[in-house]
C-alpha positions in Angstrom: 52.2 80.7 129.1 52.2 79.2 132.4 50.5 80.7 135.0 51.1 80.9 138.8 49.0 81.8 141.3 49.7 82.9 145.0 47.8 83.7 148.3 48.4 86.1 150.7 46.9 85.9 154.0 46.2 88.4 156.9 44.2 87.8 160.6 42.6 90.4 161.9 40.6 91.7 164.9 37.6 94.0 164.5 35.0 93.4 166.8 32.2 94.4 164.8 31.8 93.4 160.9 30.8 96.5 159.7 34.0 97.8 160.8 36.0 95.3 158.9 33.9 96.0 155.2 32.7 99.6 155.3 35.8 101.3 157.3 39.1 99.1 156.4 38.1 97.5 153.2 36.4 99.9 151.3 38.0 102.2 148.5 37.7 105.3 147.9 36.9 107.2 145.1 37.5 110.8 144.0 36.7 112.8 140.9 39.4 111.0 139.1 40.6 108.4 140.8 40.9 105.8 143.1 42.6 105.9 146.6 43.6 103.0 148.3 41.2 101.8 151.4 42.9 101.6 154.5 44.0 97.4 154.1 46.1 99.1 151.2 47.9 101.8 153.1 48.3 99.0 156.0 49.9 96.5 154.3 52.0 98.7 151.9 50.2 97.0 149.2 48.5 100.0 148.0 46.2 99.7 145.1 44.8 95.6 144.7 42.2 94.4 142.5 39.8 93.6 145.1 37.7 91.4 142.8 40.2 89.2 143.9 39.8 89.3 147.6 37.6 86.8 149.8 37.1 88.3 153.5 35.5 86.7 156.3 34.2 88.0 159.7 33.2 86.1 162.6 32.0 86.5 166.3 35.4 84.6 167.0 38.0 83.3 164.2 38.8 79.5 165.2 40.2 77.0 163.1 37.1 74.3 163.4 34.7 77.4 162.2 37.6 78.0 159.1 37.3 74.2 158.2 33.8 74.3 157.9 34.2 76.5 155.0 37.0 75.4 153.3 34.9 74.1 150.5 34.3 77.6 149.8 37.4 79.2 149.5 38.9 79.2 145.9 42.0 76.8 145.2 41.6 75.8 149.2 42.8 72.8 147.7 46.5 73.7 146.8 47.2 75.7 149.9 44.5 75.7 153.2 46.3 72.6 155.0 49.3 74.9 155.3 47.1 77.5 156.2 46.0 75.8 159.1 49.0 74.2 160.6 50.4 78.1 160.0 47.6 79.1 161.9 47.9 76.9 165.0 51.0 78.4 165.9 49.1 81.7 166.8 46.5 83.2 169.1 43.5 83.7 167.6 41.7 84.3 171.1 41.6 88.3 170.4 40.8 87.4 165.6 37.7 87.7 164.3 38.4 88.1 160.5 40.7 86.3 157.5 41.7 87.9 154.8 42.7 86.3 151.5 43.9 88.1 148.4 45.1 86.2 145.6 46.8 87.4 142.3 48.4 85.7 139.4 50.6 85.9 136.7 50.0 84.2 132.8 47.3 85.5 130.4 44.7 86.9 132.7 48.3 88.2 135.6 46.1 90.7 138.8 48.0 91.2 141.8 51.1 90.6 140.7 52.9 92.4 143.2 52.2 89.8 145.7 54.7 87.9 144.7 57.2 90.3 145.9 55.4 91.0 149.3 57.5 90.7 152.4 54.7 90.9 154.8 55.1 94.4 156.0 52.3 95.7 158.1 51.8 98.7 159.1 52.4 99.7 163.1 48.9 99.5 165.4 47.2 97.7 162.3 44.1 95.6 163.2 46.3 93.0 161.0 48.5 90.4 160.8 49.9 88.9 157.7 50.3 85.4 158.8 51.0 83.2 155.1 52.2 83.1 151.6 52.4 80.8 149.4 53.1 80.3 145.2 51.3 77.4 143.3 50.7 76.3 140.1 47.2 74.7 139.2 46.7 71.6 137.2 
């Protein structure tokens, strides 16, 4: 089975980190289940597999600081160029986090909804989806 693989990307502003990872990121848990964190209801996306979620907070998001840790960023290979250019068509002067959440399809498929993701984003979010895009690793 082939598999394909896709990113999703979202900019967002929150001032100060903690905000970002223990107030929009986290998800909750009740006595017998999960509920989604507040990313989920913002992006429509609900529940994710956040194992497969790389987040990144800054004092300011620019695109030399994101360069600088390309190297980092799983499969940067087969997608971060268009990131960028994607990215300097918009105002990051206000950003100070990126959001990547990646799913899959094949033997192993998480996330899969992403591949039918249009973007939405809830009114008043602190985010922005700003990129999609399928690939296929060799």
């Amino acid at each position: 089975m082939i598999t394909k693989k896709i990113i999703c990307v979202w900019i967002g502003t929150f001032e100060v980190e903690t905000s970002l990872y223990q107030d929009y990121l986290t998800i909750s848990y009740d006595d017998d289940d999960m509920t989604e964190s507040a990313f989920g209801t913002d992006t429509g996306l609900g529940y994710y597999d956040e194992d497969f979620m790389e987040s990144w907070w800054f004092n300011h998001l620019d695109l030399s600081t994101l360069m600088a840790y390309k190297k980092d960023l799983l499969d940067a290979d087969y997608f971060f160029d268009s990131l960028i250019a994607e990215l300097q068509t918009r105002d990051l002067s206000t950003r100070h986090s990126i959001l990547f959440l990646f799913g899959e399809t094949g033997e192993h498929p998480t996330n899969e909804m992403l591949f039918e993701y249009t973007g939405a984003t809830k009114a008043g979010s602190p985010i922005e989806f700003v990129f999609k895009k399928e690939y296929e690793p060799k």
